[in-house]
N, C-alpha and C positions, 0 to 999 in steps of 0.2 A: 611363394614367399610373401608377397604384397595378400595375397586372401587369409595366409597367420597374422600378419600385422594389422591386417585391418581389423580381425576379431579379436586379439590383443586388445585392440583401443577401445574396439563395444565393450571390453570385460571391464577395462578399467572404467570408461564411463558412466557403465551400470553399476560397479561393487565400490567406487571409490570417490562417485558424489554422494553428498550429503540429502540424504531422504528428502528433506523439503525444500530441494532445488523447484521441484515442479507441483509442488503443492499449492495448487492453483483451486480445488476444489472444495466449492461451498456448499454440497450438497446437506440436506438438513440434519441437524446433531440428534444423535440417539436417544440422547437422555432430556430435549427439547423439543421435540417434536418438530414443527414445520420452521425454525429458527436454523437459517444458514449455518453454514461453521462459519468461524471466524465473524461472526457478526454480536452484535448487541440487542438487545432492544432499547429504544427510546422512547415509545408509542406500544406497549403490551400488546402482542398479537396482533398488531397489526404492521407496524415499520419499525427498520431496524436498521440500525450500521455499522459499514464495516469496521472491527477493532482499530485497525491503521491504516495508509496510505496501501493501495495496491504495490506488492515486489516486484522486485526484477526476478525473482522466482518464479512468482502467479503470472506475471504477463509473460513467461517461456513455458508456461503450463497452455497457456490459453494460445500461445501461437504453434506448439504441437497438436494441440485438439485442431485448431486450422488447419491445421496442413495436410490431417490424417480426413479431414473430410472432403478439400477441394486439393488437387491436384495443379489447377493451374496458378497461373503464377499473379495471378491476381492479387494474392495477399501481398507479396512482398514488397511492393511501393507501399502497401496500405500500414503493415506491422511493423516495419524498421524503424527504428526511434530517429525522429524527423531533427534532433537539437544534437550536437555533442554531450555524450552521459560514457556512465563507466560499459555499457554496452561498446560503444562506440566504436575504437580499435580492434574491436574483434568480428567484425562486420565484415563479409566479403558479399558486394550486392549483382556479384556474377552469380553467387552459390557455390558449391561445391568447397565450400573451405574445409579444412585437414581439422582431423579428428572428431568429425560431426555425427553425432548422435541422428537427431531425425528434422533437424531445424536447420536446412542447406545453408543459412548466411550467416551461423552464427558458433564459429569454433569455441567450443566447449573447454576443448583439451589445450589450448592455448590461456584460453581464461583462468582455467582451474589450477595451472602453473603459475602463472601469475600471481592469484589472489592466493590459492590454496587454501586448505581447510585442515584443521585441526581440533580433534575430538574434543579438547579441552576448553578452546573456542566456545562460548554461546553462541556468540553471533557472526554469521558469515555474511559476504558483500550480498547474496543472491538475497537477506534477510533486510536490502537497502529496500528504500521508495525510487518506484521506475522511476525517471525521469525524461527530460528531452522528447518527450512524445507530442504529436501536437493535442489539440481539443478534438478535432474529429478522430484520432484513434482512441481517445479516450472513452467517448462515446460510443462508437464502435464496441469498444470492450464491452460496455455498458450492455450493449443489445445484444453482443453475443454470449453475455450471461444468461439474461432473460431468455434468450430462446434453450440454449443449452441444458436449463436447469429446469424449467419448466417441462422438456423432453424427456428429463431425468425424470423429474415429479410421475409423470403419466407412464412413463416405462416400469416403474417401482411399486406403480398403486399408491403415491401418495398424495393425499388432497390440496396442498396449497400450491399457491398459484404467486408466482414473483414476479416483481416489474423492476430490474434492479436501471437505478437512475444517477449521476451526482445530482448533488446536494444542491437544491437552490441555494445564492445567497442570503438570504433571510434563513430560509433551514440549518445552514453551516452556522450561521449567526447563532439562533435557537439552541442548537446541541451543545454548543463549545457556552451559552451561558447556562444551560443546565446541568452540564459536567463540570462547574463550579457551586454550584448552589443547592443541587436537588440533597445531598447526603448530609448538609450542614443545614437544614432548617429546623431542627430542631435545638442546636446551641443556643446560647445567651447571646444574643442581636450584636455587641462588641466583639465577642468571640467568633463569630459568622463573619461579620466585615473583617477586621482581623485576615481570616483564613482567606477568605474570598480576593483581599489585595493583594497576598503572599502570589495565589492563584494566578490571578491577572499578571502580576509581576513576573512571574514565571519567578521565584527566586525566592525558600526559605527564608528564615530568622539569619542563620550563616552566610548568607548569600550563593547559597549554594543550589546548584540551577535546578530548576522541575520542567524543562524542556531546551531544546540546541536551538539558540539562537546567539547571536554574535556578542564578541568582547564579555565573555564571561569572569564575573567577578574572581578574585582569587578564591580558594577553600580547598580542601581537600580532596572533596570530589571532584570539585571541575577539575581540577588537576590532573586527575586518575584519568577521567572524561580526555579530556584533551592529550593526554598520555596514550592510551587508548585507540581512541577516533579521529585525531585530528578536530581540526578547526574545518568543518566540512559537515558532509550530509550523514547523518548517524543511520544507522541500523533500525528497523523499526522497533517500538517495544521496549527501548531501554529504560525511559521514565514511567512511573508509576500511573496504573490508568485512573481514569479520571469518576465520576461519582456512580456513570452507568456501564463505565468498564471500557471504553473508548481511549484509545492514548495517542500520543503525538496530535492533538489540534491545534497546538501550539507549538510553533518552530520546527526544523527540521527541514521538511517539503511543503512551501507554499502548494495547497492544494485547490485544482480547478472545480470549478461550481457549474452550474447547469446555464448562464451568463458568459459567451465566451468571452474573453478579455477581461474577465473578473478572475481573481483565486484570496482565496480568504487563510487564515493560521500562520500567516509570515513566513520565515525560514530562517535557516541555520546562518544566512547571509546578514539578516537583519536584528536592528534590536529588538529586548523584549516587551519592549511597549508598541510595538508593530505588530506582534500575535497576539492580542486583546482582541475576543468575538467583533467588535466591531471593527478592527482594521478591513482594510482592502489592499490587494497586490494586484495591480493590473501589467498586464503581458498582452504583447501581438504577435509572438511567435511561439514557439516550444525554447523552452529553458533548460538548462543544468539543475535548478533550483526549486524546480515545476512538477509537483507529483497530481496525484488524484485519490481518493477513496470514493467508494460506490454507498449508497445509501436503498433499499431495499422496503416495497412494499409489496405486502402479503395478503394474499388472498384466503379463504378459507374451501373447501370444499371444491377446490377445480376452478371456482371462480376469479377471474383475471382481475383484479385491482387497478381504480383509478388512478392515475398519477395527479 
């Protein structure tokens, strides 16, 4: 009875989560050649970054790729999210929690009850920015992309070579003011500043918001928005991306930089004039508030790139 039940629960966790719970892999796009999925360029061929904030999807993609390599139990003080986040209650840091797919500390089928998922849904919670993690898991992630995907590379026959890193501060700076300005240099100089403040502002003509960050003015959308989502961490992806295709650097999840105790793009907690490329969020622990995105340099022919 108990060996029905428990294949039961493999069926349901395999036929009745959503495909990109554990869509963690950025291996290179078909139709781009040595360009990760999920990534942009910023620098042509050579550096690139990720569309959003790393999920609580990809980082349950990236702690099954762990687990199915090492055995011991070394991961799991290192992968468990170090802050209170929406992982959080569903944590058993003995292991063995009930209805576990292949991630001992982290009941699936209690989560999936919870939050649930419904087809008509876009956006599900696993589509959040991790958070609560400290900076050295984040990092961690960081290098265990780079080793993983460069593994890929060389197992596939494909020549480039990734160093996947966060974002210096200056870098995060650089992206977030050229994802305001690189598409609008050719308007009329009024027209450019004009858009350019709307940008900064985080907040059309209507006042109607172009990224989650706190006390949203009244409008129609934010309405919908906050009907929706709450007054909280949004799903990644829901605002419109930015000049090189990049979204959320603004609000949402204050994200960490290569700088520990720095993170740059504000959050959903703060105002909009706190995710302006020059703000700074400083933190000394892991946050509820606290995400990361990876930023990626590429090598060409096998050759490993500087950081």
């Amino acid at each position: 009875m108990r060996l029905l039940l428990c294949v039961f629960n493999l069926f349901i966790l395999i036929h009745c989560l959503p495909a990109q719970v554990f869509d963690g892999d950025f291996s290179p796009q078909k139709k781009k050649g040595i360009l990760p999925r999920k990534f942009v360029w910023v620098e042509e061929q050579k550096m690139a970054l990720k569309e959003t904030e790393v999920t609580i999807g990809e980082y349950l993609f990236f702690i099954e790729r762990i687990i199915e390599a090492d055995s011991s139990d070394v991961y799991t003080s290192f992968i468990i999210p170090s802050a209170p986040c929406i992982l959080g209650e569903f944590v058993d840091t003995k292991g063995g929690a009930s209805g576990q797919r292949s991630i001992p500390w982290f009941d699936h089928l209690a989560f999936n009850n919870k939050y649930g998922y419904h087809e008509k849904n876009m956006y599900t919670v696993y589509d959040k920015p991790i958070t609560g993690i400290s900076y050295e898991q984040a990092v961690g992630y960081a290098e265990w992309c780079t080793t993983y995907y460069n593994d890929f590379n060389v197992n596939n026959g494909i020549g480039g070579a990734y160093s996947f890193r966060l974002p210096s501060p200056e870098e995060f700076e650089n992206f977030a003011l050229l994802g305001m300005t690189k598409c609008y240099e050719k308007r009329k100089p009024e027209d450019r500043e004009k858009t350019i403040q709307q940008l900064r502002e985080c907040k059309n003509e209507k006042k109607c918001a172009l990224c989650n960050y706190a006390n949203k003015e009244v409008c129609e959308s934010n309405t919908k928005l906050i009907s929706k989502f709450g007054n909280e961490l949004y799903p990644v992806g829901v605002f419109f991306p930015n000049c090189f295709g990049a979204m959320d650097m603004q609000g949402n999840a204050a994200e960490m930089t290569s700088e520990k105790g720095i993170a740059k793009g504000g959050s959903y907690l703060l105002p909009a004039s706190e995710s302006e490329p020059e703000a700074v969020q400083n933190y000394t622990e892991p946050q509820p508030w606290l995400g990361f995105r990876l930023r990626v340099l590429i090598g060409k022919g096998g050759e490993f790139p500087q950081n």
